[in-house]
TORTOR-795657 format. One record per residue (C-alpha): residue number from 1; residue in one letter; x, y, z. Coordinates in steps of 0.2 Angstrom, whole numbers. Example, Ala and Ser with C-alpha at 12.3 -4.5 7.8 and 13.67 -1.06 7.14 Angstrom:
# TORTOR-795657
1, A, 62, -22, 39;
2, S, 68, -5, 36;
//
This chain:
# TORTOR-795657
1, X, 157, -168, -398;
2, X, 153, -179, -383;
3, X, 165, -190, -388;
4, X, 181, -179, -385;
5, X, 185, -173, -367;
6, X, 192, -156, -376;
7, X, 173, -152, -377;
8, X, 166, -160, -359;
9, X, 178, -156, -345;
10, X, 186, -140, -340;
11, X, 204, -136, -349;
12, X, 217, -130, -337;
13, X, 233, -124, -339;
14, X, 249, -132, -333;
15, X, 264, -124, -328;
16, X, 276, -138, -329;
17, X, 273, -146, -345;
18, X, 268, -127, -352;
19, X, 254, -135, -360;
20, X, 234, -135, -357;
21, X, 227, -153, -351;
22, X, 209, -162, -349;
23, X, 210, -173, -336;
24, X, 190, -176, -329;
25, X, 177, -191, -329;
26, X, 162, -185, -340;
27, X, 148, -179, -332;
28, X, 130, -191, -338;
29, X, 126, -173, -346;
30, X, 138, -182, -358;
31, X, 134, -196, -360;
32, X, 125, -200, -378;
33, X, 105, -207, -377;
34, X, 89, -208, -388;
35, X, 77, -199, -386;
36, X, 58, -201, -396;
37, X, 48, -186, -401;
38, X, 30, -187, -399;
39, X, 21, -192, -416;
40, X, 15, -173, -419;
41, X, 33, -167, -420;
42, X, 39, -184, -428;
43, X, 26, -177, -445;
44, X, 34, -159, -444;
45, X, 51, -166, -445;
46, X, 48, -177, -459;
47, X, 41, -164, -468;
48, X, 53, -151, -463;
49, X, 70, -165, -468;
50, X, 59, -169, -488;
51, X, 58, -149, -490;
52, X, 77, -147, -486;
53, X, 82, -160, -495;
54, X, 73, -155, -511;
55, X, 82, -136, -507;
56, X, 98, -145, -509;
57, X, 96, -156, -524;
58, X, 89, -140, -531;
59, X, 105, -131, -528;
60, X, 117, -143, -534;
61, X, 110, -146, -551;
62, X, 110, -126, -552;
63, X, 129, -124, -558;
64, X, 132, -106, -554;
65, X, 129, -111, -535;
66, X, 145, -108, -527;
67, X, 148, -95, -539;
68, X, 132, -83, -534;
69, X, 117, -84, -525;
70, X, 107, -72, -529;
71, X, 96, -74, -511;
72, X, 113, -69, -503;
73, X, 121, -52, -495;
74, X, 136, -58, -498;
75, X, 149, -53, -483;
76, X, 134, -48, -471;
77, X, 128, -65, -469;
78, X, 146, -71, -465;
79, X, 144, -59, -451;
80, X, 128, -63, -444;
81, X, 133, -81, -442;
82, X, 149, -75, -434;
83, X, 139, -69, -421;
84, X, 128, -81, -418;
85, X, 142, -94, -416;
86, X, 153, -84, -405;
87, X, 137, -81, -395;
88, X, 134, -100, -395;
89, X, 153, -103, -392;
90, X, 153, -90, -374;
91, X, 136, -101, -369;
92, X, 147, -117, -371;
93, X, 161, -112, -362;
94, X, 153, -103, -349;
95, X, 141, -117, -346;
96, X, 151, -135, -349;
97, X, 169, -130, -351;
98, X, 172, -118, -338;
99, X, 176, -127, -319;
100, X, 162, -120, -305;
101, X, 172, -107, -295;
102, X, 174, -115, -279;
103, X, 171, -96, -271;
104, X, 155, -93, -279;
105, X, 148, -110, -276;
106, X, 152, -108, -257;
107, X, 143, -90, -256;
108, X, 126, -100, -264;
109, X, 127, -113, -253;
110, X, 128, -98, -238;
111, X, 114, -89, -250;
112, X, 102, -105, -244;
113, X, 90, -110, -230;
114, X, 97, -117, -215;
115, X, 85, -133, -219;
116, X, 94, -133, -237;
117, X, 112, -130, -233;
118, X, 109, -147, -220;
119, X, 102, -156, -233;
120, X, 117, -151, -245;
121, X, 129, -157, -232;
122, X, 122, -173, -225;
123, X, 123, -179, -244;
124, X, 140, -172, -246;
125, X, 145, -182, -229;
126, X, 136, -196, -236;
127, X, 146, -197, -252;
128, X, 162, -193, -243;
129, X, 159, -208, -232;
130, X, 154, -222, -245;
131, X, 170, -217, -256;
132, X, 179, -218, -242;
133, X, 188, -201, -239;
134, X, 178, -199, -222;
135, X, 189, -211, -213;
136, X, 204, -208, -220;
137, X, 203, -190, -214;
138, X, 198, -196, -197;
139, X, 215, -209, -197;
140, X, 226, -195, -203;
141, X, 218, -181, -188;
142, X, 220, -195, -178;
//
């Protein structure tokens, strides 16, 4: 889902066009890389992908499949994934989708060590001076 900006920057609302827009660069979070597991896992998972496929060829030779499956509730396990994905669903949004509240982040900044705080802002000044904004700031109070 990485691919999509829908999914990776925070959707906002726009008054003028009366639509919702995307407009961010993704974050590295996003950005798609390999990872290795260590050879004890790498056996498990093997294992784990030759039992599941053998569940599903075993499944679709049996014809009355999507007709009944008798290791079913029927409607309850409809529910009990609905829940897990709305509870998936709120931990994405929350986490990725949803901007940081500029109110908030300011009252954990204020919730740090003096040391801390002056560590925060030398790298901000830092940043704001290598792209530039610093100086034009200073021109414009000028």
């Amino acid at each position: 889902m990485s691919g999509w900006r829908y999914f990776v920057c925070p959707v906002e609302f726009n008054n003028d066009s009366n639509r919702f827009q995307v407009d961010c660069e993704p974050s590295e979070l996003f950005q798609l890389q390999d990872y290795t597991l260590p050879s004890i896992l790498e056996s498990f998972t093997g294992t784990l992908r030759r039992i599941l496929r053998q569940q599903l060829q075993e499944r679709l030779q049996d014809q009355k499949f999507c007709q009944h499956d008798p290791g079913s509730r029927g409607i309850i396990d409809r529910f009990d994934w609905q829940y897990l994905m709305a509870t998936f669903v709120n931990v994405y949004i929350a986490s990725f989708i949803r901007g940081p509240n500029p109110s908030k982040v300011i009252q954990q900044l204020l919730a740090l060590r003096i040391d801390q705080q002056l560590h925060i802002f030398n790298s901000l000044k830092a940043h704001l001076t290598e792209k530039g904004f610093l100086s034009a700031l200073e021109e414009v109070m000028a």
